[in-house]
C-alpha positions in Angstrom: 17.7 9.5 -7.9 19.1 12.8 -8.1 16.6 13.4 -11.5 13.8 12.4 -9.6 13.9 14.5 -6.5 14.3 17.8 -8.7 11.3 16.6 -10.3 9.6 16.2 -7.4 10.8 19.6 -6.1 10.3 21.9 -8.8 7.6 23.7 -10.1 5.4 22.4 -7.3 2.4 25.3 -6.4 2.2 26.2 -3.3 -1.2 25.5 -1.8 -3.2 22.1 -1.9 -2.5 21.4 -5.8 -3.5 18.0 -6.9 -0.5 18.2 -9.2 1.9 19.4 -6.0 0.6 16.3 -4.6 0.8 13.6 -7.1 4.4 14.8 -7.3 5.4 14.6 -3.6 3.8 11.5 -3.2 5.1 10.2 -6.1 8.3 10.8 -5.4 8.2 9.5 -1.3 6.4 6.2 -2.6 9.5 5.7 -5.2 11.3 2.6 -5.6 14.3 5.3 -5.0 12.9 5.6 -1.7 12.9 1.6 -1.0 10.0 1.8 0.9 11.1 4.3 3.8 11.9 1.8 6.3 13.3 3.3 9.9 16.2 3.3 9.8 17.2 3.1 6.1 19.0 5.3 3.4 15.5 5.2 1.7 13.8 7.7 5.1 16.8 9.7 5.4 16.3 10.5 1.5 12.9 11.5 2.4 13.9 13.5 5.3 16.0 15.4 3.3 13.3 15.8 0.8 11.1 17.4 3.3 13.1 19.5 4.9 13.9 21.2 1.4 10.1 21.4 1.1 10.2 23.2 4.4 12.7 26.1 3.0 11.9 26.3 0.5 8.3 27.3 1.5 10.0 29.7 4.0 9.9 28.0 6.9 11.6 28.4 10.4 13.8 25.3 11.2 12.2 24.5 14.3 15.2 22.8 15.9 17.8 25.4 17.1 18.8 25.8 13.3 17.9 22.5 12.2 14.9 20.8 10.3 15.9 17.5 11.7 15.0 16.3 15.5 15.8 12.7 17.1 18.3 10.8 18.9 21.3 11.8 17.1 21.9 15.3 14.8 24.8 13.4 12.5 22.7 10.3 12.3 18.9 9.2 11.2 16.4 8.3 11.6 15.2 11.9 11.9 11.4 13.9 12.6 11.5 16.5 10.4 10.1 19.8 11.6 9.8 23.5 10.8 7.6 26.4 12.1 5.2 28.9 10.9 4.8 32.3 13.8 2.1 33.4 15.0 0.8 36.6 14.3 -0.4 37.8 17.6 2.0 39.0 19.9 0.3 36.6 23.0 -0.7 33.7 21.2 2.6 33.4 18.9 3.9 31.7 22.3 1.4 29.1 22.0 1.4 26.5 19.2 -1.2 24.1 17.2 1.1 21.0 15.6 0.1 19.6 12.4 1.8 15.9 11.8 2.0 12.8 9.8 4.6 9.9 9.6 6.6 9.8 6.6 8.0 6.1 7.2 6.9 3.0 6.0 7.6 -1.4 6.3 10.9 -0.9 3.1 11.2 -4.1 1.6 10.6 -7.9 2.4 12.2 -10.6 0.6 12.6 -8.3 -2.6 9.0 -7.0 -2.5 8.9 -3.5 -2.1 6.4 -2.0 0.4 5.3 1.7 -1.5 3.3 3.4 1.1 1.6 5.8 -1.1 -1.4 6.0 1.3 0.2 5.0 4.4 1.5 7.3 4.7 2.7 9.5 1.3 -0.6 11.0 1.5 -0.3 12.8 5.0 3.0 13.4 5.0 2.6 15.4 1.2 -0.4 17.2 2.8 1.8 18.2 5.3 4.4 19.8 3.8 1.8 21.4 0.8 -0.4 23.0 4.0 2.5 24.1 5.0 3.5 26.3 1.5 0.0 27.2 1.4 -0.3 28.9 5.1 3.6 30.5 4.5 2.4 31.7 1.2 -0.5 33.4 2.7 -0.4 37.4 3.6 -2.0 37.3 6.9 -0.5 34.6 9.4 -2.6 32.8 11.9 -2.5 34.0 15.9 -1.1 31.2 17.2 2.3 29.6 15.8 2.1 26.2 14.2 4.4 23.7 14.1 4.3 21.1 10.8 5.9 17.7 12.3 6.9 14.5 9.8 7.5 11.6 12.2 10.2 8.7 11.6 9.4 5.3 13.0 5.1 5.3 13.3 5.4 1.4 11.7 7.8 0.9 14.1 5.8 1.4 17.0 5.3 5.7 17.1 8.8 5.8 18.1 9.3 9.2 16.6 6.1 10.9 18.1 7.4 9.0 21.4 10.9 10.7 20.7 9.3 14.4 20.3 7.3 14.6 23.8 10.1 13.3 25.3 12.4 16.0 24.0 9.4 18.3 23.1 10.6 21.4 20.3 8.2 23.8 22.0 6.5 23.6 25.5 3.9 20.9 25.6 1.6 23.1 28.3 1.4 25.7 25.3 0.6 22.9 22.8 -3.3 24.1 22.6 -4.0 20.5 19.7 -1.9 18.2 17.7 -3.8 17.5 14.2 -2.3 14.0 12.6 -3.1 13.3 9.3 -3.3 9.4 8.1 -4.0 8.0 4.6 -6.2 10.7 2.9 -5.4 9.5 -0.7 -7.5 6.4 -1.0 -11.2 7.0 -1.3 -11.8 3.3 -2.0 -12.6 2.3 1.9 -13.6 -1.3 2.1 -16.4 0.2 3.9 -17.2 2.2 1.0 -16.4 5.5 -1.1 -15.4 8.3 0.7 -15.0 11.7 -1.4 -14.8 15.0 0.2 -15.2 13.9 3.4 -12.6 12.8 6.4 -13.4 11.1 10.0 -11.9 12.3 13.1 -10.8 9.9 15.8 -11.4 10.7 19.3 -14.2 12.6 18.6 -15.8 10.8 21.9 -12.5 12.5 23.9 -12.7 16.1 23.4 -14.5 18.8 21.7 -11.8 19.3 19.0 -14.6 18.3 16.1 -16.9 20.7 17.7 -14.3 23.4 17.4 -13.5 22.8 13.5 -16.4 21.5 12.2 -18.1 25.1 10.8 -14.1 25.4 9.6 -14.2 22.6 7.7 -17.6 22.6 6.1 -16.5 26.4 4.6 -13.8 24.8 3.1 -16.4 22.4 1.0 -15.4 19.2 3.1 -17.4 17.5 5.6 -16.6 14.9 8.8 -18.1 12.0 8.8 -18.6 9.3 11.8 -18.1 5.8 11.9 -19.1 3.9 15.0 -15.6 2.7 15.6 -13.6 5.8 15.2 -12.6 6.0 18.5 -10.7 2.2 18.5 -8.3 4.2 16.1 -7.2 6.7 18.6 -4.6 5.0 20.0 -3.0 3.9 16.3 -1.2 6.7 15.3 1.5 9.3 16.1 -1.7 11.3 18.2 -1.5 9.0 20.9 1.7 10.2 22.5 0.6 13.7 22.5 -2.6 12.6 24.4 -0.4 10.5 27.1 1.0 14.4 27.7 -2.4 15.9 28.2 -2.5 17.5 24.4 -5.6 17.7 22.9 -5.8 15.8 19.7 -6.9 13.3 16.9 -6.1 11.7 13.4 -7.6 12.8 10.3 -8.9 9.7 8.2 -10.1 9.3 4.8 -10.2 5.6 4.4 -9.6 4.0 7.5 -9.1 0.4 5.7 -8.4 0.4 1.7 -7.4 -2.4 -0.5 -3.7 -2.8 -0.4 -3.5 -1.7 3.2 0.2 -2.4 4.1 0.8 -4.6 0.7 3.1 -4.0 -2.2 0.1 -2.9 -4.1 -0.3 0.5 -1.8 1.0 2.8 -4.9 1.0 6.0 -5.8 -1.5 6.3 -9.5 -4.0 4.8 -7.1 -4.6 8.0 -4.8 -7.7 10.5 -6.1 -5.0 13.6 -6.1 -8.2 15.9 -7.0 -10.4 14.9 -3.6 -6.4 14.8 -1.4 -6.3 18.5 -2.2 -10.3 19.2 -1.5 -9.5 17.2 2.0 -6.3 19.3 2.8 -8.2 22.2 2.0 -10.5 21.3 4.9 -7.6 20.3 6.9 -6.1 23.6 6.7 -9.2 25.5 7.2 -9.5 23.4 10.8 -5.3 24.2 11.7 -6.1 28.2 11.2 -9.4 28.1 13.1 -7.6 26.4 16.1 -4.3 29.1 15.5 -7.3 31.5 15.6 -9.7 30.9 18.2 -9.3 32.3 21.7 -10.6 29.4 23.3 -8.3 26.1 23.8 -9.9 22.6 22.9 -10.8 20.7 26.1 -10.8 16.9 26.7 -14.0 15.8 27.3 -13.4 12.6 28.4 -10.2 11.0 29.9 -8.8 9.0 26.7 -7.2 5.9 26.7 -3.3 5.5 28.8 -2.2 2.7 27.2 -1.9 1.6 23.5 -3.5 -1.5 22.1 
């Protein structure tokens, strides 16, 4: 195990690299990992994978010292956090947070559950946006904070856990940006390649904002008619119970092998994961940028389905 995380670990560029990412995820969706089941040895090994991403990309622990938030600091499961300041001496105090969960469903009756796409994918992107903004000469305004949650499968418990016990003030939380399986382009509805939805777009002007951000960066938003049903899915939804503005990032809102044993990691497109980070990245700075704050729109849901 040992062999395969300094695999994963070195020689990965900074920036979205499809080679940075087919190692990450290749690594995260390892039968090492045993599907990242919460709690499990399998997440904590992740966690401790991602928090050396986070140093080693130069990162601020973002809890007093620590990469690792939750109930317990000698125990998992843990989120796994780290922050990037802000530039500006005003706007460093507020914050844009850039998530994914990093958990999956483990095993079931010897069948291993991979989770290459749910969710390998965001939770590489995050860590890889993350190197690429540190690596950068000129830092955003605002601060960002780059968040992998435990426990999404579970029922969001450990985007439930954070604005409960929030790392930086909520009320100077200006968005939350989640990012959920971006590695599949095979959508049952079909192919999606350089493109991502947004969900909540009906809630907030948020795709408004980014939009011109995105389409720089050579990626494009595209709408389904149903993209607002998947608001309250994901580790988002929390955030949006506590008046942060927000949504989920979507590639492939259903693939084949969606929570099955066939969910693996040679089946991403690592070359259109790193165009769609790139556009994910171009959105977080533009929000760290901006002098005006996203806005609901629209009151979102208050309960989840």
């Amino acid at each position: 195990m040992k062999a395969l995380l300094v695999f994963a670990l070195a020689g990965a560029a900074f920036g979205q690299d499809a080679a940075a990412l087919r190692q990450d995820v290749t690594y995260l969706a390892s039968e090492q990992l045993e599907g990242r089941l919460t709690p499990s040895y399998g997440l904590d090994q992740a966690a401790e994978f991602l928090a050396k991403k986070f140093e080693a990309a130069g990162l601020e622990p973002a809890d007093h010292g620590s990469y690792f938030q939750g109930p317990s600091r000698e125990r998992g499961p843990h989120n796994v956090a780290a922050i990037l300041r802000g530039s500006d001496p005003v706007m460093r105090d507020e914050y844009v947070i850039l998530s994914a969960h990093y958990d999956h469903l483990g095993r079931s009756k010897g069948t291993l559950f991979p989770g290459a796409n749910d969710n390998a994918s965001g939770t590489a992107s995050v860590v890889e946006i993350a190197s690429a903004l540190a690596a950068r000469p000129e830092r955003p305004k605002r601060s960002i904070l780059f968040i992998a949650f435990y426990g999404e499968e579970e029922g969001l418990l450990g985007s439930s856990w954070y604005v409960q016990h929030p790392l930086v003030p909520l009320k100077n939380t200006v968005a939350e940006i989640n990012l959920e399986q971006l590695g599949r382009t095979d959508s049952t509805s079909g192919p999606e390649v350089g493109t991502f939805a947004m969900t909540g777009t009906g809630y907030s002007n948020l795709g408004t904002m980014i939009g011109e951000a995105v389409n720089s960066a050579g990626v494009h938003i595209y709408h389904r008619p149903d993209e607002d049903d998947f608001f309250n899915r994901s580790d988002n939804f929390p955030f949006a119970l506590k008046g942060v503005v927000d949504t989920t990032f979507v590639v492939a809102f259903e693939f084949p092998d969606y929570h099955g044993p066939g969910d693996t990691a040679e089946k991403l497109d690592y070359g259109n994961l790193a165009a769609v980070d790139r556009g994910a990245e171009a959105a977080v700075v533009e929000l760290a940028n901006s002098p005006a704050r996203p806005a609901w729109t629209k009151k979102p849901p208050a309960r989840r389905k």
